[in-house]
N, C-alpha and C positions, 0 to 999 in steps of 0.2 A: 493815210497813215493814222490821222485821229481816228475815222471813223472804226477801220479795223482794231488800234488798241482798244476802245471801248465795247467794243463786241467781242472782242480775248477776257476782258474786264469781270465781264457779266459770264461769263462760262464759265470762268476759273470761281467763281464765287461763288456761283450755283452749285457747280459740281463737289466744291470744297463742304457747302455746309453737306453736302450727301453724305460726303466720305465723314465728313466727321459725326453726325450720327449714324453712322456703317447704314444706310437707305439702301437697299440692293436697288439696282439701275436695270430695269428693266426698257421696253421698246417705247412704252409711251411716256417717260421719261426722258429719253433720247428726241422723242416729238418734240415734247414739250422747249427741250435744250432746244431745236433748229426755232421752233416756234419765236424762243424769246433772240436771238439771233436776227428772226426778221424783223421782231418788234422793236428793239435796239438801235437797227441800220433804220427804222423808218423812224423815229423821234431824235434820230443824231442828222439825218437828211434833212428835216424839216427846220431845225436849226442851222446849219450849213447854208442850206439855200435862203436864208432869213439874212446870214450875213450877207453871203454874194449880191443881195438884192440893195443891202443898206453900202457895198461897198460901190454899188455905182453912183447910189447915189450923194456920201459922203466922202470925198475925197483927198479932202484933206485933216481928217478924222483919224486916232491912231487906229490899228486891226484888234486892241485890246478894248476901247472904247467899241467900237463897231461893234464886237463879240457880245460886248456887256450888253447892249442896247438891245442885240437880235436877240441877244440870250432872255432876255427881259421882256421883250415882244412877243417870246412864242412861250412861254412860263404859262401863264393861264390854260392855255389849251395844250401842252403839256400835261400838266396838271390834271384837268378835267379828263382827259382821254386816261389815263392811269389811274384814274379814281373809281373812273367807270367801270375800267376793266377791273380790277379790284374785287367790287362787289358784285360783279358775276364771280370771278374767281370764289372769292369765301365762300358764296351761297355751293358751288359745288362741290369743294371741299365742305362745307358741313352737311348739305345733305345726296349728294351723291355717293355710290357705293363706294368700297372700298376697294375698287379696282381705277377709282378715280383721284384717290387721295394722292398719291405722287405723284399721277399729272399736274393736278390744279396746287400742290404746294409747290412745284418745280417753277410752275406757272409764277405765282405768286411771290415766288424767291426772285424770278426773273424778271417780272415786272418791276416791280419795288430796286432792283439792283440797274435792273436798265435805267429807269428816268434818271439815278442817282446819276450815271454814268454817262447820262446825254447830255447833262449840266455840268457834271464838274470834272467830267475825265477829259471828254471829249474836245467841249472847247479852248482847254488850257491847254491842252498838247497843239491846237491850232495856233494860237496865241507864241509857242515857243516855239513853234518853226517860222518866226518873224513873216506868215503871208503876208502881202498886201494886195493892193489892186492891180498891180500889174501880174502878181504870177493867178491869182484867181479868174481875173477875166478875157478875154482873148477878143482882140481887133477885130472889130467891125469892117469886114470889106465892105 
């Protein structure tokens, strides 16, 4: 459920700056939208699974503290992978044609909207569906 609002998150935001500077939505646009969809689900996973990994081993720890800590653990390389992407990004938006410039600002709306969204959409809506370690992890037979 987190994961999916923040990838609703990141499309209504993208899509919205388009429509508000009227951008015609052309096919690689539409790429670019699935594109940042998987980029999205893959930096909301890597936190996700940061917590599941801190909730086995902190147990009696609340799932707001666990959150903060995973969230806190995978920050840097967050970070760094959206910094990277970035500056491919601009470089093709500055010097690639102009049959690239809606891809790589869609890109760039979407990156920039996704990390936003893997931090602070994703895991407070985890946090306020009260998980803990029993409904995240499942018995060991």
């Amino acid at each position: 459920l987190a994961a999916i609002a923040a990838i609703i998150h990141d499309v209504i935001i993208t899509m919205g700056v388009f429509s508000f500077f009227s951008y015609e939505i052309n096919l690689s646009i539409v790429a670019a939208v699935l594109t940042i969809v998987g980029y999205s689900m893959n930096d909301t996973v890597v936190i996700f699974d940061r917590i599941r990994e801190n909730l086995k081993k902190y147990s009696k720890i609340t799932i707001s503290e666990i959150s903060n800590n995973s969230t806190n653990e995978t920050l840097s390389r967050t970070l760094i992978t959206s910094t990277t992407t970035l500056l491919a990004l601009v470089s093709i938006y500055l010097f690639g044609g102009a049959i690239l410039k809606g891809f790589s600002f869609a890109m760039i709306l979407g990156v920039i909207v996704g990390t936003y969204s893997s931090i602070f959409v994703a895991t407070p809506i985890l946090n306020y569906t009260n998980v803990n370690s029993k409904t995240i992890l499942k018995e060991e037979i």
